[in-house]
N, C-alpha and C positions, 0 to 999 in steps of 0.2 A: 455343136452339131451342124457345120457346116456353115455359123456364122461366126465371121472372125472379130465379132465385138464382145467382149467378155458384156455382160449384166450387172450389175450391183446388185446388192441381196436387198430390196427393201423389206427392211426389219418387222415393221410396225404391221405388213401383213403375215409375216411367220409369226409374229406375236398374238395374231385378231384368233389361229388358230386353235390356240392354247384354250382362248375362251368357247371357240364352237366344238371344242371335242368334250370341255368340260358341262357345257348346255349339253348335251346330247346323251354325258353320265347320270346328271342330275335326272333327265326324267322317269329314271328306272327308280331314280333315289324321293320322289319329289315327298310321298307318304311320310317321310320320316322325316322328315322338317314339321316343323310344331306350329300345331294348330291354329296359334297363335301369329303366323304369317302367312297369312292364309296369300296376300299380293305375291309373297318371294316361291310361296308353294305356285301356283298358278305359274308366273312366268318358267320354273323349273317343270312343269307338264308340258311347255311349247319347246322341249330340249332338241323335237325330232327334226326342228327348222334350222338346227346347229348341221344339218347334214342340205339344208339348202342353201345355207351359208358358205359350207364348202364348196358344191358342187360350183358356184358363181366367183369361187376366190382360184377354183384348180382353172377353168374356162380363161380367167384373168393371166393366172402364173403358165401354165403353160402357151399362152399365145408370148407372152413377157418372153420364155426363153425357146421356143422353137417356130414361133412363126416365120425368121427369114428364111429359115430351110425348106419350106412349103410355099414360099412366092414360086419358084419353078421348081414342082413335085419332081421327084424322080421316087423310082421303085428301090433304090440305096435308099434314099433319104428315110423314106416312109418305115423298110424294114431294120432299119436304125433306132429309129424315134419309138416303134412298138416292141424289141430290144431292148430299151431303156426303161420304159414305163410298165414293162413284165417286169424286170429288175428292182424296181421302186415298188410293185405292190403285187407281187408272190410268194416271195420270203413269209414272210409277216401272215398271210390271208393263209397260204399251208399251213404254216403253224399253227395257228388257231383252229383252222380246220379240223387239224389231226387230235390236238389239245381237246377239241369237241368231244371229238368220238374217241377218243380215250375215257376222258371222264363217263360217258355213256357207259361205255364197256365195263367199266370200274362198280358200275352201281348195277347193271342188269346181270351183269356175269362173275363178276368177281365175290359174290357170296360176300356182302355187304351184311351187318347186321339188318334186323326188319325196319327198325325205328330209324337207322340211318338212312337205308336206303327208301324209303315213302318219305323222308323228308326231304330228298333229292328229288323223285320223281314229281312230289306236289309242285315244285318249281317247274318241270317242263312237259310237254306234252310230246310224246316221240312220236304220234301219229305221222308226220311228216319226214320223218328219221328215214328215209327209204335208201338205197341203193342209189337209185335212181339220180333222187335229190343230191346225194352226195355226187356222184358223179357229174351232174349239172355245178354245184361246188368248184369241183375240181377245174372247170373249165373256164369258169367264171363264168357263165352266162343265167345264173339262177336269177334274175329280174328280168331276163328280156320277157317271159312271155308265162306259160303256163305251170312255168315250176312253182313249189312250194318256198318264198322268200325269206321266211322265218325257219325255217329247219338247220339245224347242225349252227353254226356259228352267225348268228340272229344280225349282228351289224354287217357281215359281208356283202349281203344284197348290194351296198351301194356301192361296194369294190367293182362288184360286176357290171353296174350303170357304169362304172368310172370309166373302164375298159371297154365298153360300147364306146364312148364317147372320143376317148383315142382312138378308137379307129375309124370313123369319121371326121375327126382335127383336122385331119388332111385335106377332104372336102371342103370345109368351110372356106380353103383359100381362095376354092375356083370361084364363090359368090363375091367375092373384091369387098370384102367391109372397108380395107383400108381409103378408100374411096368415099368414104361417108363424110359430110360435116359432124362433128362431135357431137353437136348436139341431137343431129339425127340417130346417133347409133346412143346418146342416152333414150331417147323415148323408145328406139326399137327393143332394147333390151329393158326395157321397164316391161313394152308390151308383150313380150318372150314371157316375164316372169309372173305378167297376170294370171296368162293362158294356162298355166301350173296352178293357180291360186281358181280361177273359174270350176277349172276339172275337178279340185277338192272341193269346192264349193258345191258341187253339183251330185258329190257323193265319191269320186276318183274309181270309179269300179273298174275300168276299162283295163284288162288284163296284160295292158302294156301301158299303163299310165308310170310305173317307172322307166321307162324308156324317155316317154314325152316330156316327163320331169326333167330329168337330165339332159334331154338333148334341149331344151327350151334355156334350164339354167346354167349348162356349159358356153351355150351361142353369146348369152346375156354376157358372160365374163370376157369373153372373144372381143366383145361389139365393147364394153370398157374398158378393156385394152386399147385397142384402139381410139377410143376418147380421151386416153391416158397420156397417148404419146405425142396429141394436139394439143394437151395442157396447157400455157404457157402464164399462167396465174405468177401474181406474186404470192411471195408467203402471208400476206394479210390473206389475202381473199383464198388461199389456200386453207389456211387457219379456220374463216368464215366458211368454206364449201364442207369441211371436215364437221364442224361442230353444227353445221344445218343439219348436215344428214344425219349425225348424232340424233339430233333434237326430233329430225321428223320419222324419226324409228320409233323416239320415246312415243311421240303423238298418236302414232300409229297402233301403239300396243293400249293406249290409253284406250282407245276408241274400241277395241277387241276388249279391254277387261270392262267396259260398259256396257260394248252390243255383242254377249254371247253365243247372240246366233250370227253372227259374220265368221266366216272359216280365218282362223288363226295362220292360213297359210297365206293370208292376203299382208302381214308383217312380209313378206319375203321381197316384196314386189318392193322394198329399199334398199333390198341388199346390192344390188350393182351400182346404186349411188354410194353408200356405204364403203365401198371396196373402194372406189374411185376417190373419196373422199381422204381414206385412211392410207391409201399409195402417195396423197401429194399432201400429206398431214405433217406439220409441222412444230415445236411447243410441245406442251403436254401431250399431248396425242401422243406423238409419234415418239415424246420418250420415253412414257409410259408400256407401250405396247411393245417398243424396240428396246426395251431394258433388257440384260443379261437372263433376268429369270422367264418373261416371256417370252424371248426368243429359246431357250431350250426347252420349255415344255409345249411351243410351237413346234418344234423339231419331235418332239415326244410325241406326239397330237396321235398319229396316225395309231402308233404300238397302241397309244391308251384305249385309242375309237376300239379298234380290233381285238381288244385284249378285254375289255372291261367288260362284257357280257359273259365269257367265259370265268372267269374270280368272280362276281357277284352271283353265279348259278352256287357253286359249294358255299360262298358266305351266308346268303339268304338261306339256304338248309340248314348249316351246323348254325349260326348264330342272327337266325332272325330278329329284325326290326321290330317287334309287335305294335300295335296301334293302341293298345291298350296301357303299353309300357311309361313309366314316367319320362316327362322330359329330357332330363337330366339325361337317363339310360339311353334315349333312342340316342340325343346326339350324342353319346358319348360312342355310341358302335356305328354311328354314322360317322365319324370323325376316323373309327378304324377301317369302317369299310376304306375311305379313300386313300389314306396309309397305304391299304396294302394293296389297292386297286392302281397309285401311282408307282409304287416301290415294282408290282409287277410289271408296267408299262416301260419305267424306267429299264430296267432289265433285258425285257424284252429288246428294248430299242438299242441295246450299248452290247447286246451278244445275237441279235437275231439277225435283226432291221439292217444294222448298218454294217457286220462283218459279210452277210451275203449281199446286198445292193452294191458294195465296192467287188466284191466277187466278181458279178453278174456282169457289173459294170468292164471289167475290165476283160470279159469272156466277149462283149460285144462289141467291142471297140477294135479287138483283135479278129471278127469275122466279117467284121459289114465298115471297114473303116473308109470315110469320105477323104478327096483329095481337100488340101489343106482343111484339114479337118481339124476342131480344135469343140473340145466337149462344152458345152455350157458353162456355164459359173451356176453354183449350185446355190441354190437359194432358199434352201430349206423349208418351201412352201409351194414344193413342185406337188404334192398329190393331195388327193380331198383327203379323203375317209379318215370322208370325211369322213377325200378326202374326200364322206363322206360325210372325200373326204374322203376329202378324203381326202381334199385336199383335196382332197381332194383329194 
């Protein structure tokens, strides 16, 4: 888009994805893990920080491939790049959408038997089902402000933060981070991702604290990027920066599963060393995370975030977890919920995701095309949703 250096795909962060869309399944899932782990159940309840993990890894990846097209903005550039970033996450966010209110439809109107359809509805509360909301839906802006965030397809809210946040990307260039020492733009985006952690700490009521969220943890990814491209470590101290920040995440949660009244949002505040860590991560890290299977279920990441609330609404009705149920039985339909939660993610992504984003893709490139214009290298960790993630 405008910048004539192709990117490398670093792997090892398409791969970090796999695991923040899977923390983010688990916390709907955390009940049905056995009693008996009670540490693996808890960290599986903080799943909903797999979406602050995105929001600081999309911040990161998208400055990675579009920031030299915004050192001098132009009004092509801009309506290219939100072109693009509509293309990467409406496909998908429609579908589900519609897949929502289908299923709705299916269970209020469609003359459902009784015992089916109350065991549909005991899973959701359609109070929020409005028109309204749907059309806020539709535009993506249902987290900027006083909509209902939780109605019709539950994980999109943070598609709509995502799309806030593109359309301010562009902004961010006139503030010159690339101008910082490295290490200033680590402690600013440390201090970015406090101000997110304070707010929930404080109770997050503020009916635009998803705004502040995102636009705090997109700047933070921005600001390590840029710390990113001053790198110039070797792989030891590469290796050592990756495994610190490993280590003072574990620390960090240690310190949360001991002082329960500290907000769980305050883990987040490592996530931009984290990211920075796992971009110059070398050794195991990086071939672990950049291995063949995590780098596709990175790619997956997005269908599964935006998919998996929709399949666990009819699985939790027809074939409830019960708490009462033997071991054995939960995990045994825990093991099929994610079967068929991946197998629809999987699907979704190889007939939804990717034959319309290449569509979309190529509808834009033919209205808004740049003089030597040559499209990114695609790095398969361009959006949160997380990407939110939503990737980002």
């Amino acid at each position: 888009m405008g910048d004539n250096s192709q990117r490398a795909e670093i792997r090892a962060l398409t791969g970090i994805r796999a695991f923040a869309a899977l923390w983010v399944v688990m916390i709907h899932l955390a009940y049905a893990l056995p009693t008996s782990l009670d540490g693996v159940r808890w960290f599986a309840s903080l799943g909903y920080l797999g979406v602050d993990l995105f929001f600081v890894l999309s911040g990161f990846i998208i400055s990675y491939n579009y920031w030299p097209s915004f050192v001098k903005p132009s009004a092509l550039a801009y309506r290219r790049f939100l072109g693009l970033r509509l293309a990467r996450l409406y496909p998908v966010h429609m579908f589900t959408l519609l897949a929502s209110a289908l299923l709705m439809l299916s269970v209020q109107v469609a003359g459902l038997n009784q015992r089916v359809a109350q065991a549909f509805v005991t899973h959701k509360d359609f109070t929020d089902w409005t028109g309204t909301n749907f059309i806020a839906n539709l535009l993506m802006v249902q987290a900027w402000g006083p909509y209902h965030v939780v109605s019709w397809n539950n994980p999109s809210w943070s598609v709509s933060c995502e799309w806030f946040a593109y359309l301010i990307f562009p902004l961010l260039a006139l503030l010159r981070p690339q101008r910082l020492p490295a290490v200033v733009s680590i402690a600013l985006a440390g201090l970015l991702v406090s101000i997110v952690a304070s707010v929930a700490q404080a109770g997050g009521q503020s009916p635009f604290f998803m705004l502040i969220r995102v636009s705090c943890e997109f700047m933070a990814g921005c600001l390590i990027y840029h710390a990113y491209i001053r790198y110039d470590g070797r792989a030891a101290s590469s290796r050592m920066l990756c495994f610190g920040t490993f280590a003072l995440l574990v620390g960090v949660l240690i310190l949360l599963w001991n002082q329960r009244g500290i907000a769980s949002d305050w883990a987040a505040v490592t996530f931009p060393l984290l990211i920075l860590g796992i971009a110059v991560s070398s050794g195991a890290v990086a071939s672990t995370l950049g291995s063949k299977p995590a780098v596709y279920w990175g790619r997956v990441s997005y269908s599964l975030y935006m998919t998996h609330g929709v399949v666990l609404w009819p699985l939790k009705a027809l074939a409830p977890i019960r708490e009462t149920a033997t071991t054995l039985h939960r995990s045994a339909l825990l093991g099929f919920y994610l079967i068929v939660i991946g197998s629809i993610a999987a699907m979704t992504y190889h007939f939804v995701e990717e034959p319309a984003r290449k569509w979309l893709r190529r509808r834009v490139g033919r209205i808004s095309r740049l003089p030597s214009d040559r499209a990114p290298h695609r790095t398969g960790t361009d959006c949160v949703t997380v990407d939110a993630a939503a990737n980002q």
